[in-house]
One Martini backbone bead per residue (centre of mass of N, CA, C, O) as a GRO file, in nm:
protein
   86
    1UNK     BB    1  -2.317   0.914   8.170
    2UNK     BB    2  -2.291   0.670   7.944
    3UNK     BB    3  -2.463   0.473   7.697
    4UNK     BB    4  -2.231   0.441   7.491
    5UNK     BB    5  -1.924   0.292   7.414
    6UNK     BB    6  -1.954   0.303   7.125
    7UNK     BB    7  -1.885   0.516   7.038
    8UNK     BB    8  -1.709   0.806   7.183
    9UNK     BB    9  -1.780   1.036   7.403
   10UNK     BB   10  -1.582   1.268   7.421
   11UNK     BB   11  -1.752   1.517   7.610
   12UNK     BB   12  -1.851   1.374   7.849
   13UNK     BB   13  -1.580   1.224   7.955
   14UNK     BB   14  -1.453   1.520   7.967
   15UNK     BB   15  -1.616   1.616   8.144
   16UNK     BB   16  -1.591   1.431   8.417
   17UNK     BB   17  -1.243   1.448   8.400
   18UNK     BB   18  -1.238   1.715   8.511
   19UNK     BB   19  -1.317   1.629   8.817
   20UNK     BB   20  -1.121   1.412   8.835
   21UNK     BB   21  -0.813   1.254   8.989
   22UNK     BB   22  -0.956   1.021   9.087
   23UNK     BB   23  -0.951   0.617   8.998
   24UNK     BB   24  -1.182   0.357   8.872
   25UNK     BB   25  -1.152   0.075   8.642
   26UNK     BB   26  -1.394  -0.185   8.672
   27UNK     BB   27  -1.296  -0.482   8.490
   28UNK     BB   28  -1.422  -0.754   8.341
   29UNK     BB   29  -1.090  -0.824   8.188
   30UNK     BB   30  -0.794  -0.897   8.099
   31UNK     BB   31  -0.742  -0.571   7.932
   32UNK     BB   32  -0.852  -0.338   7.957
   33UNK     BB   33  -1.068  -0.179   7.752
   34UNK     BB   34  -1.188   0.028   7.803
   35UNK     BB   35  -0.916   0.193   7.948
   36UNK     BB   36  -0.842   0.201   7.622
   37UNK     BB   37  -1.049   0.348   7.480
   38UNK     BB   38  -1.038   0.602   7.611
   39UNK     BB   39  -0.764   0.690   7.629
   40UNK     BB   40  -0.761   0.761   7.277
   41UNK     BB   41  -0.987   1.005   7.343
   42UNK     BB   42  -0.898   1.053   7.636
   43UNK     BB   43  -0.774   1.259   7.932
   44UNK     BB   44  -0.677   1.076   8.162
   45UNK     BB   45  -0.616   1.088   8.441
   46UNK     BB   46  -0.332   0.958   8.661
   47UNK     BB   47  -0.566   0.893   8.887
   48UNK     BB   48  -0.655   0.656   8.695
   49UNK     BB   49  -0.738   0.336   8.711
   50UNK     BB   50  -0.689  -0.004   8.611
   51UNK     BB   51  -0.919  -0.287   8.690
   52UNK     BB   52  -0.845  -0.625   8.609
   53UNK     BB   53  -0.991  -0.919   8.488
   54UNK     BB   54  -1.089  -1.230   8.424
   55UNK     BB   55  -1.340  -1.402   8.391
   56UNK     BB   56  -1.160  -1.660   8.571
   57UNK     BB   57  -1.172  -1.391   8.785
   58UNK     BB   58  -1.306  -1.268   8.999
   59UNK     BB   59  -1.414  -0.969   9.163
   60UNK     BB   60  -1.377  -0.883   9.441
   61UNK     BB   61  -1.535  -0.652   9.698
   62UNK     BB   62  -1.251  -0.633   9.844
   63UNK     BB   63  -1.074  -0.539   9.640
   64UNK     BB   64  -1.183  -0.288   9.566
   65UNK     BB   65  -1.186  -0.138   9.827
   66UNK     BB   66  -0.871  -0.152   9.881
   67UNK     BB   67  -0.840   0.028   9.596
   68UNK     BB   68  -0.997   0.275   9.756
   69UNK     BB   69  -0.797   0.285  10.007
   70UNK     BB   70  -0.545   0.343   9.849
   71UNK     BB   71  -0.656   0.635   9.734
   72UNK     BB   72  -0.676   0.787   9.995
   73UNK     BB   73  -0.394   0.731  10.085
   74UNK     BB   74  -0.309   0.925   9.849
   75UNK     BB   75  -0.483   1.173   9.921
   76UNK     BB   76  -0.351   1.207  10.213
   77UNK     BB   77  -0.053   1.271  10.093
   78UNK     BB   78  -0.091   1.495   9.904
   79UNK     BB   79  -0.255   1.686  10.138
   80UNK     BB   80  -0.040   1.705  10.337
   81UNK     BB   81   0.155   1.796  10.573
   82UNK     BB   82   0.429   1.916  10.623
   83UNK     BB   83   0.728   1.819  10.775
   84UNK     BB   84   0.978   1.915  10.966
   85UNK     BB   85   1.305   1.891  11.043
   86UNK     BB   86   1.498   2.026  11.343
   0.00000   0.00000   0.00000
């Protein structure tokens, strides 16, 4: 992972969401900057999702919890077998 926000290691962030399907950019900010300057430079696959909050409004480690039970079942979802009906 980088040291260094900005500029923006292009090359680590694309290795690094080569791997990845899902997941979570967890930033206490009111507009997910991280999640949108990465973004301009990088192809952050469509199951990275942006969690963020204002700074008066801190986030809890059940809410990211929560969020991280949401993206299980949404692969769990992706990858189940078709049931047939008939």
């Amino acid at each position: 992972m980088p040291k260094l926000l900005y500029p923006v290691s292009e090359q680590v962030y694309q290795d690094f969401f080569a791997s990845v399907k899902r997941g979570l950019f967890v930033e206490q900010s009111h507009q997910g900057q991280l999640h949108r300057i990465i973004r301009m430079f990088v192809d952050v696959p469509r199951g990275v999702e942006s969690f963020s909050r204002s700074g008066s409004n801190p986030i809890a480690p059940n809410d990211v919890l929560e969020r991280i039970k949401a993206q299980m079942r949404a692969i769990q979802d992706e990858y189940a077998p078709v049931q047939q009906v008939g």
